[in-house]
Structures are given as C-alpha cells and as structure tokens.
C-alpha positions, -999 to 999 in steps of 0.1 A, spaced: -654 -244 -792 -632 -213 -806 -594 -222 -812 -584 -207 -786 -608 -229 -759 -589 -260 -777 -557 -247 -770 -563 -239 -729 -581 -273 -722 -553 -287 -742 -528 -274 -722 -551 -279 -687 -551 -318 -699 -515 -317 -705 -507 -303 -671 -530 -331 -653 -509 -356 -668 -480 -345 -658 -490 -340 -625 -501 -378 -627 -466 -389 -638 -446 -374 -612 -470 -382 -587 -446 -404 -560 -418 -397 -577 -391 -378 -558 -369 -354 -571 -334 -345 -559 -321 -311 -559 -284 -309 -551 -276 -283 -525 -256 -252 -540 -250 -239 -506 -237 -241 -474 -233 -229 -440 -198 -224 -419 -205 -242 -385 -182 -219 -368 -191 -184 -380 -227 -188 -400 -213 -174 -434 -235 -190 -462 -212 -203 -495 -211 -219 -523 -203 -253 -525 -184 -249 -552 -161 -220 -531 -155 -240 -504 -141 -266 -525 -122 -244 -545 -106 -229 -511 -98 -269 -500 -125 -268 -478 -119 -239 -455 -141 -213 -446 -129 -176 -463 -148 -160 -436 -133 -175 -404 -105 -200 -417 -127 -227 -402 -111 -259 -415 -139 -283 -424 -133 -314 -418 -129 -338 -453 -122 -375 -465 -93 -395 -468 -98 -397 -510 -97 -357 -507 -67 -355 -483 -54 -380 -505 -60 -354 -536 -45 -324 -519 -15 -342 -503 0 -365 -530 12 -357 -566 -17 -358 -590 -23 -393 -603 8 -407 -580 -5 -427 -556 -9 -464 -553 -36 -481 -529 -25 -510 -514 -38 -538 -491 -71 -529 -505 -80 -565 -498 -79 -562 -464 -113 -569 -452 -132 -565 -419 -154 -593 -404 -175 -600 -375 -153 -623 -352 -175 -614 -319 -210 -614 -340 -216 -583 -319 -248 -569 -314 -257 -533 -300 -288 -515 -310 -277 -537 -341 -254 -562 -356 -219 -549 -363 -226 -568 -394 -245 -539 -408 -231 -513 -397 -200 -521 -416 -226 -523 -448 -238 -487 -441 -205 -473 -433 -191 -488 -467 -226 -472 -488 -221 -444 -471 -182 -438 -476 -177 -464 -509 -145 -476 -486 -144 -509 -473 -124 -499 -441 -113 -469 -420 -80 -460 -435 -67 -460 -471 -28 -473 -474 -6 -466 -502 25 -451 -516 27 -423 -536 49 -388 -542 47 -357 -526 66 -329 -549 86 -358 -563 92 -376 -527 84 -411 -528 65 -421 -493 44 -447 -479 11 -435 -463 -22 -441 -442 -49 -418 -442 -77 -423 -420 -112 -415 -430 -137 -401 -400 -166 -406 -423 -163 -445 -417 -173 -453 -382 -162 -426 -371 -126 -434 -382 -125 -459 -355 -94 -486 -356 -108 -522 -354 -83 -551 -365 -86 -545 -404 -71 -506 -396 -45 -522 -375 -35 -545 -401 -37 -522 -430 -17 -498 -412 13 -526 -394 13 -534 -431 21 -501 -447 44 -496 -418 66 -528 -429 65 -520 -465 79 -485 -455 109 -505 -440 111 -532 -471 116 -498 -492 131 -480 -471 106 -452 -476 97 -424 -454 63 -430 -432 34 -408 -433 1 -416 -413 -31 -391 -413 -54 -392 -384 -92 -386 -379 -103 -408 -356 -125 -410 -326 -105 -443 -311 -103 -483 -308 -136 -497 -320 -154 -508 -298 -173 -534 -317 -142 -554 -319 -137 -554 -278 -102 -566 -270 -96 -573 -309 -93 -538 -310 -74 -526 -279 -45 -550 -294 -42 -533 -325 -25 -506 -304 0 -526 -295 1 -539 -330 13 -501 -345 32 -489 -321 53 -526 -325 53 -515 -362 62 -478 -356 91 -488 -332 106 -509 -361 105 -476 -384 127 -461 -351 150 -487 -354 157 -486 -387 159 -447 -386 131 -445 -410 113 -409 -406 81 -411 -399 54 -384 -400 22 -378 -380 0 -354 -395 -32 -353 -367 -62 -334 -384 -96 -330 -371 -107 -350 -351 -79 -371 -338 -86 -393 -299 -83 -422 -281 -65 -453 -289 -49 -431 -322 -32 -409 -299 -21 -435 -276 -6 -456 -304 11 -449 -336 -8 -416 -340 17 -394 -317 50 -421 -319 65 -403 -351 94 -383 -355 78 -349 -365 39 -343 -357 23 -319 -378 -15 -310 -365 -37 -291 -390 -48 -258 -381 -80 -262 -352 -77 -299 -353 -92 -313 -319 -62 -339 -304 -65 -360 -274 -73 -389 -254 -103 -386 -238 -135 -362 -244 -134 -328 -228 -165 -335 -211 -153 -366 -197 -122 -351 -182 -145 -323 -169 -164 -344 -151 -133 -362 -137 -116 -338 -123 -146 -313 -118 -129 -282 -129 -136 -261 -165 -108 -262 -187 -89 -238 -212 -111 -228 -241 -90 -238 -266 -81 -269 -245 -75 -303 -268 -65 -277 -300 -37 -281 -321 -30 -248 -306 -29 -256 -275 -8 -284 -279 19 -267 -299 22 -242 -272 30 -270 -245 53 -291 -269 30 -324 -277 29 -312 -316 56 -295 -335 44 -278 -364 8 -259 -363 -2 -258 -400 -32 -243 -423 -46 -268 -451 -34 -246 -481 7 -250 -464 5 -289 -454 19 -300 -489 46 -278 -489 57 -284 -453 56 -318 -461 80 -314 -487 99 -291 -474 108 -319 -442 113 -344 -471 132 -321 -489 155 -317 -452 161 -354 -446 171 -362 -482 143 -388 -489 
C-alpha cells in the first residue's frame, strides 16, 4: 500500500464514521431570510428587525410580540411587570379537539408567557405610565378571566398612582374556552376603565394588528385618545362574517385603521417608527 492509498482509505474511513454519528441526528439551521406577506420582497432577518419590523419595500407592518412592543414603546430598562402571578386555570375542564388544559401548556412553550397580556409600569421619554400589552402569539391574544384580571388590575393601580393608562391590543376576542367566564370579563374592564373616566385619569388605546371582538367592545375602544397602528385590522366581527350577513362586498380597505380614521372611530393613524413619540408627545400635552 503506497502512502498515498493510506491516506484516501484513511480519510474514506473517517468520513463513514461520521456519517454514522450524525445518523438521526437533526440539525437546525436558523433562517436568515424572509418573505413580506404583502408585497413578496425577500429580506434579511436581521433588516427587518433593524427597521422594527416593517417591510422597506411596502411599509407592511408585521405583526410582533408584546416583549417587543414592550422594547420599542417604553424607556430601555424601565419597565416593571406586575401581576405576573396571575395564573389561568381550567374552571370548565373544557374539552374541544382537546383539553384547554394543554393548550394553555403549548401557548406558554410557544410564547414563554403564562397569559395573554403583559401588565406593568414603566416610562415613556421620562413619562411614568401604567400599561397592558396584549400578545396575539398566545391564543391568539384571546381575553379569558386571567386577561381580565390582569388588566382590571393594572387599571386600579393606574388610579392608586394616579398614573396615566395605556393598553395595547392584538386580540382576536373573548376566549371561548372560558364560555361565560369570559364574556364577563368585558364587563369587568370597561367597570375598570369607567373608574379611570371618573377620576379623569387619561387613558390611551393604542389598537395594532389584529385587534376584534370582545377587545373592541370593551376596554379596547373606551379610552380617551385611540391611536391604531398603521394597517392594523380593527373590529367586531370578521369581514367574512359580516359579508355573509348582510350579503353585500364591502370597502377594500374595510376594518383598517384607515378606514376607521376616515369615519371618526380612531383618532390618530400612526407608523411603528412615530408611536413613541406620539405617545410622548400626548403625555407631554396633558402634563403627566
């Protein structure tokens, strides 16, 4: 056998064995890019964050978490999470295609939240305010009794401080694994958000993407100022729903934040990069 035979089977042998070690093992490769669902322009991941999430093709606003609203909204390393230990259970022990149960343990592996909405208080330029941000990823930012709670909570502690109000919605509406548990939580927030009213506390809706159901009939559209985010969806019920009601095809941009500045239901239309400073800038206006 010349060296140079030694040296191929060598590395033939050394090959096989590696083959043999990987063999079932699966390797994940993180994905570097990404596509726009509303104009097809491929990016990179790294961009898109850079640009908050928004497409610099089309100005498509993707839609993102309540721990990265949080980031963009509040000063860095200001805010406090609160009620934390707030915790859903299974009152009903209701089953679908399966228990509710488990779906509340896949929601929370999936999301690493152990609810719907995230409540705190931090500062926005300097402006002390109490906050709840909703988060679509869990259960499709549906409000069961614990999101009630949380929020009713935050609500009173904005009245204890006398702090302005702030509440972010993504939400598809009352959950319905919770049956009537949920439909009361409705009446539980906009209780809460009447109190703010009373005690001229100002208190801000921003609605972002998407933002239905018992949200908007509740404390989702009862604030002072409502701010949607640019191309937010906002209603009640689905647009196919209210297609098939009334048989007739609606508007285009029907259920936009758009739309609903242009008939008075919101008041301010406004682009990702400009919600902190708006923000601010109302704070700034009402002293607070």
């Amino acid at each position: 056998m010349t060296i140079q035979e030694w040296f191929d089977k060598r590395k033939e042998a050394q090959i096989e064995r590696r083959a043999r070690d990987m063999k079932g093992i699966e390797i994940e490769t993180p994905e570097l890019w990404t596509k726009c669902v509303h104009c097809g322009a491929q990016m990179l991941k790294t961009d898109l964050e850079e640009n908050m999430f928004v497409c610099p093709h089309c100005d498509y606003h993707f839609r993102i978490n309540a721990t990265e609203r949080i980031k963009q909204l509040f000063d860095e390393g200001s805010f406090e999470e609160m009620f934390k230990n707030v915790l859903p259970t299974d009152p009903l022990n209701f089953v679908d295609t399966e228990p509710y149960a488990e779906r509340l343990k896949k929601a929370h592996a999936k999301t690493g939240l152990d609810e719907a909405v995230i409540t705190g208080i931090g500062k926005i330029e300097g402006h002390k305010i109490a906050a709840a941000v909703m988060d679509f990823d869990y259960m499709g930012g549906s409000m069961g009794s614990v999101v009630g709670e949380k929020v009713t909570r935050i609500m009173e502690e904005a009245l204890k401080q006398k702090l302005p109000m702030l509440a972010v919605t993504s939400s598809g509406g009352a959950r319905m694994q919770e049956s009537a548990l949920s439909l009361m939580q409705m009446a539980k927030t906009s209780c809460a958000a009447g109190r703010l009213d009373e005690a001229g506390i100002l208190y801000i809706n921003l609605l972002t993407e998407p933002t239905f159901g018992g949200i908007t009939a509740s404390f989702g559209t009862l604030g002072d100022i409502i701010i949607a985010e640019q191309g937010a969806r906002i209603g009640f019920a689905g647009r196919r729903v209210i297609e098939q009601t009334i048989r007739q095809k609606l508007p285009e941009d029907f259920q936009t934040a758009e739309y609903l500045l242009k008939f008075g239901q919101v008041d301010i239309v406004s682009k990702r990069k400009n919600l902190r400073k708006t923000l601010a800038n109302i704070l700034d206006m009402h002293g607070v």
